[in-house]
Every structure is written in structure tokens, then in C-alpha cells.
C-alpha positions as CSV (number, residue, x, y, z in Angstrom):
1,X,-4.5,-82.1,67.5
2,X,-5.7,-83.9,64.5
3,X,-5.6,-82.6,60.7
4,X,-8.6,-82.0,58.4
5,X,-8.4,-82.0,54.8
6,X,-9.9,-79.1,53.5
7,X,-8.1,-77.3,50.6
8,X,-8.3,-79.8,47.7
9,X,-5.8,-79.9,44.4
10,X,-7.1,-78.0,42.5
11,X,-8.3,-75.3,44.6
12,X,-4.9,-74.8,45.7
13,X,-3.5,-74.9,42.0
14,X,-6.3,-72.2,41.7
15,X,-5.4,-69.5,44.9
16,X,-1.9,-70.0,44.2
17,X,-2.0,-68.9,40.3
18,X,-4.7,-66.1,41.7
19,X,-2.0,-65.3,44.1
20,X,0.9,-64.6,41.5
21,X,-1.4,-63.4,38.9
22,X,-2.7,-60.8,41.2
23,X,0.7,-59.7,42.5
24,X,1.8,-59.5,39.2
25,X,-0.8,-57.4,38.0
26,X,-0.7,-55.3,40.6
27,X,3.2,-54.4,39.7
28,X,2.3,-54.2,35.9
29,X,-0.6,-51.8,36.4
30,X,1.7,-50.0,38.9
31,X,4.6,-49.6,36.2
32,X,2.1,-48.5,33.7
33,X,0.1,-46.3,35.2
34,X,3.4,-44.4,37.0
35,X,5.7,-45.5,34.2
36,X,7.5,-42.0,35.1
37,X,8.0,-42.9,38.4
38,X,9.2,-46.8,37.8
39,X,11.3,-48.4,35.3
40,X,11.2,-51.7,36.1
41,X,10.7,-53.0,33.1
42,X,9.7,-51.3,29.6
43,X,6.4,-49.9,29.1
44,X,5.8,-52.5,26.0
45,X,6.7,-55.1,28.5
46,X,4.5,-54.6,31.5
47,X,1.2,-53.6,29.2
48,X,2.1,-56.8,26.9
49,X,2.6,-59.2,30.9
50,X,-0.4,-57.4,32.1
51,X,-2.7,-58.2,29.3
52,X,-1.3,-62.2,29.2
53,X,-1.7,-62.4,33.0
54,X,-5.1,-60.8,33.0
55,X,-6.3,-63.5,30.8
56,X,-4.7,-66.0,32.8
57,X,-6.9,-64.6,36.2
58,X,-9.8,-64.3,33.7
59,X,-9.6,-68.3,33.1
60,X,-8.7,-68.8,36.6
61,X,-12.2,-67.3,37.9
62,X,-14.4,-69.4,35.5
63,X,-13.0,-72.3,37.3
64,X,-13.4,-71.1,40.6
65,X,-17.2,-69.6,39.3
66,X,-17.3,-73.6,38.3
67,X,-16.2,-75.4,41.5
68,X,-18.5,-72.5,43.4
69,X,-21.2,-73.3,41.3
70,X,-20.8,-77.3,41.1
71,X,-19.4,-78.7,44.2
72,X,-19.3,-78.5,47.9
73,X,-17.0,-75.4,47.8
74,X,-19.9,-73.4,47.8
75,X,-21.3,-73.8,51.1
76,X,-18.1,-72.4,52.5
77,X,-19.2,-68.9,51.5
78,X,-22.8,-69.9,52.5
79,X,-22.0,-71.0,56.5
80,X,-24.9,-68.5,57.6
81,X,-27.8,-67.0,55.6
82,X,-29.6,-65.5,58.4
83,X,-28.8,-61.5,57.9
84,X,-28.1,-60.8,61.6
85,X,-26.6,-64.2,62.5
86,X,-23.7,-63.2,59.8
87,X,-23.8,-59.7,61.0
88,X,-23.6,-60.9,64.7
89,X,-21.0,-63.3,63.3
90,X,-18.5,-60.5,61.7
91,X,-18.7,-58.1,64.3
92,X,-17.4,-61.1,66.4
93,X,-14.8,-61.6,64.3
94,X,-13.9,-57.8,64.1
95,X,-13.7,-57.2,67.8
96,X,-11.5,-60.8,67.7
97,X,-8.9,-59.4,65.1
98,X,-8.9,-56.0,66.7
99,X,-8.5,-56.7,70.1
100,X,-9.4,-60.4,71.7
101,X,-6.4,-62.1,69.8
102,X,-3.9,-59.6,71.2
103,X,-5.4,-60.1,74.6
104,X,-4.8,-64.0,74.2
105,X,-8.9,-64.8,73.1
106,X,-10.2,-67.8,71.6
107,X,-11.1,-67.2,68.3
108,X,-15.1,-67.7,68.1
109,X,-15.4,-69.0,65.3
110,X,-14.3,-72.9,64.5
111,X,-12.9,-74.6,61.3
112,X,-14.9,-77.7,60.5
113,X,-14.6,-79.7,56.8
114,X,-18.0,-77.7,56.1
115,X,-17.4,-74.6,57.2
116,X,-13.4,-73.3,56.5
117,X,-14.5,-69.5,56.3
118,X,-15.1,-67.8,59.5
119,X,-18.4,-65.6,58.4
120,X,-16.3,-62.2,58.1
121,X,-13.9,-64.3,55.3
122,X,-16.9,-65.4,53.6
123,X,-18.5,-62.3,53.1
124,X,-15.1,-60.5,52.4
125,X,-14.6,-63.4,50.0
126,X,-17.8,-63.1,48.5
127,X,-17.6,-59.2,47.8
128,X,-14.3,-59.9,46.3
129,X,-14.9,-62.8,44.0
130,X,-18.2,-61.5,42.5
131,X,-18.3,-58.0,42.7
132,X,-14.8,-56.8,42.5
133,X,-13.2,-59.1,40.3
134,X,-16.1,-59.5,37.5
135,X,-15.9,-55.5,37.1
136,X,-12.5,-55.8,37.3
137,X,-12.4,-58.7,34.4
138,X,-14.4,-56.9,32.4
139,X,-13.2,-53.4,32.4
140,X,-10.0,-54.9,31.9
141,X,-11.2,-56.7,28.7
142,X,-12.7,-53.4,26.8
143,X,-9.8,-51.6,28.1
144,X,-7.7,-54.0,25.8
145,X,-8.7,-53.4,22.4
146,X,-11.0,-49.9,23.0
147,X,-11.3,-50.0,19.4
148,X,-13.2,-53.4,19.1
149,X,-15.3,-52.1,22.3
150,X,-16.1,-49.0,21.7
151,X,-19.6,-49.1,21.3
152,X,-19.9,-51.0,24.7
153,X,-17.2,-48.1,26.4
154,X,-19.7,-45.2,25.0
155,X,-22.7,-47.0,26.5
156,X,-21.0,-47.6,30.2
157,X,-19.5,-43.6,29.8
158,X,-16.7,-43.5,27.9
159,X,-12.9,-44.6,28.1
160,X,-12.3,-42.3,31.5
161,X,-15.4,-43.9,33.2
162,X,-14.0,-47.2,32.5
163,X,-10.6,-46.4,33.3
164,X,-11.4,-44.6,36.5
165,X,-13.5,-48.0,37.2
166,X,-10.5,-50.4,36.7
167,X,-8.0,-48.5,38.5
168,X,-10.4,-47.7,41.4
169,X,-10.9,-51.6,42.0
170,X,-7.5,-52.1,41.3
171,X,-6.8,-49.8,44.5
172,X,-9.1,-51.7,46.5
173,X,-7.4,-55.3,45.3
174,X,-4.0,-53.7,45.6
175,X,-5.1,-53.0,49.4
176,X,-6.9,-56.5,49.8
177,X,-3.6,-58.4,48.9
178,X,-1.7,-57.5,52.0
179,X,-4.9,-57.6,54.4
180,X,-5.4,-60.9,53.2
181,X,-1.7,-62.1,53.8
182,X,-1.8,-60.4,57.2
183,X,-5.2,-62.2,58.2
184,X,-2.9,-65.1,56.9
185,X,-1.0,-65.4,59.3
186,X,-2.6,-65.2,62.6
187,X,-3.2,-69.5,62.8
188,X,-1.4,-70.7,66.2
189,X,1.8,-69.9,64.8
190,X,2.3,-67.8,61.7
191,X,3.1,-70.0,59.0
192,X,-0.3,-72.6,59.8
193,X,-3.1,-71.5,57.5
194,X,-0.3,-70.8,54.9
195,X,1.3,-74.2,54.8
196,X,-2.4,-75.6,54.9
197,X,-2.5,-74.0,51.4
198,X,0.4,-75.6,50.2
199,X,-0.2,-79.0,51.5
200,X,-4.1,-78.8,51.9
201,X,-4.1,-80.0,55.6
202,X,-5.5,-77.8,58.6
203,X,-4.4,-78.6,62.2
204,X,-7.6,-78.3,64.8
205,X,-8.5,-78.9,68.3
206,X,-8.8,-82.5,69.0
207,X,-12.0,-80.9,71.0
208,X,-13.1,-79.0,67.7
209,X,-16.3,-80.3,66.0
210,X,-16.0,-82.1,63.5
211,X,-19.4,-81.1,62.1
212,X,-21.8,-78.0,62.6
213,X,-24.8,-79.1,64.0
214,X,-26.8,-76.3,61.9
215,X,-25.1,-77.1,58.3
């Protein structure tokens, strides 16, 4: 076994305050939305935490949009370009989660310092991080002062478009969260990729390679 570094500083500072925020906006939006059904907290409360932590997630994907955009980070979500090489490559990986790794499979694909993402977590990731989120962001944003927005709300439909918009990704994030915690936690034992997270190291083969030959 040897270790590869592959989740720098400040990407972890990043997925863990994406992490929290997202939990936390998930109960907030929960509590407001059903605020007959919950009482958590007060109604004042959640709207006034889910509008701070919104911002905060807001901030937090310009820096990711940065590092994806600036450094190496990218080509993590990039691994395989060829349409029916990535296709080929997630209905490996499907067949692998659904049934090879309770049959005791090897998993096909292999970390390397390049390429962290197998290609089914790259595309997931990339659906996610600029499709789902942006509308999310930004529906969230006009949703927060419909006054000042009002103009832009009328053009995209009105308030119940918008609002049916938010709350429909919101269902889809809400569903992503746990997936993604599950998907977590099938390393060789179930605490691996997580800790790699924490302390930015991932154990691999000592017969993995250390480079893709077609990077």
C-alpha cells in the first residue's frame, strides 16, 4: 500500500463547508417549507439561517468555479472526453455498485493523482456543480428579496415558477446528499475515502498506476 496526496487544503476547507452548508440548508428549507409539520426552530430563525448559509454556499462555489477553472482540479472531471468511452466507463461503474462489489469485484476503475473521479463521479459531479447548483444559487437569490427581483421573476414565470424551480432541485440535492455519503463509504473499509477528506491522503495498491497512460 502506499498513500497519494490528492485532496489539497483548500479543497477540503471547501467540500467540508459545502458539506454543512448543504445539510443545513436542507433542514432550514425543510422547517420552512413544512413549518406545520416541524418546529425545530422558529420560522424567523430557519428563513433568517437559510438565507446566511445560502450566501455562504454561494461564495463557496465561486471558489470551487475558480480552482475548476485555474488549476489542475479540473481535469479530474475531464478523465474521458470520448462520449462512449465515458458512457462505456459509467455503465461499468453502475453494474460495479449494483452488483460486482457485493460479489467481491475489483472496482474497474483506478485512483491515480490525475484522475480521483471514477467517470460515473465525474459526470454526477459535473451535473451537480454546474447545473443543479447555479439554478439553485440563483433561484435562491431572487427568491430573497422578490421585491428587488421582480422584473427578472416575471420574465423567468413568475414567483411559483421560481419557487417550484428551487424546491424541485432542492428535492434532487436533498436525495444526492445521502447517495453521495453512501457512495462514501464503499473504500476497502468504510471510513477510507472519508478520512482521505479529512487528512487529504488516499491509500492505493502498491500495483496501482501511478499515472494514466492516456491523460
Amino acid at each position: 500500500m502506499r498513500r497519494l496526496y490528492i485532496h489539497p487544503l483548500l479543497l477540503r476547507i471547501w467540500h467540508w463547508t459545502n458539506a454543512v452548508g448543504f445539510i443545513l440548508l436542507t433542514l432550514t428549507g425543510i422547517q420552512i417549507r413544512y413549518v406545520d409539520l416541524f418546529n425545530v426552530v422558529s420560522f424567523r430563525t430557519a428563513v433568517i439561517l437559510h438565507y446566511w448559509v445560502g450566501f455562504i454556499i454561494i461564495g463557496n462555489f465561486f471558489i470551487w468555479l475558480l480552482l475548476h477553472l485555474f488549476t489542475k482540479e479540473a481535469r479530474n472531471y475531464h478523465a474521458e472526453l470520448n462520449p462512449v468511452k465515458m458512457f462505456k466507463g459509467c455503465l461499468e461503474q453502475i453494474i460495479y455498485y449494483g452488483y460486482g462489489i457485493f460479489k467481491g469485484f475489483p472496482n474497474p476503475f483506478h485512483l491515480t493523482k490525475e484522475h480521483k473521479f471514477n467517470p460515473l463521479q465525474a459526470l454526477t459531479y459535473q451535473i451537480v456543480m454546474l447545473v443543479f447548483v447555479p439554478l439553485q444559487c440563483i433561484t435562491g437569490v431572487l427568491l430573497w428579496d422578490i421585491a428587488r427581483f421582480a422584473k427578472v421573476i416575471d420574465v423567468l414565470g413568475g414567483v411559483r415558477v421560481v419557487d417550484t424551480v428551487h424546491v424541485l432541485i432542492f428535492t434532487v440535492i436533498a436525495c444526492y446528499i445521502p447517495f453521495h455519503a453512501y457512495l462514501a463509504t464503499l473504500g476497502r473499509t468504510p471510513m477510507e475515502h472519508i478520512k482521505a477528506m479529512v487528512t487529504g491522503y488516499e491509500e492505493v495498491e502498491d500495483d496501482a498506476p501511478e499515472h494514466d497512460e492516456k491523460a
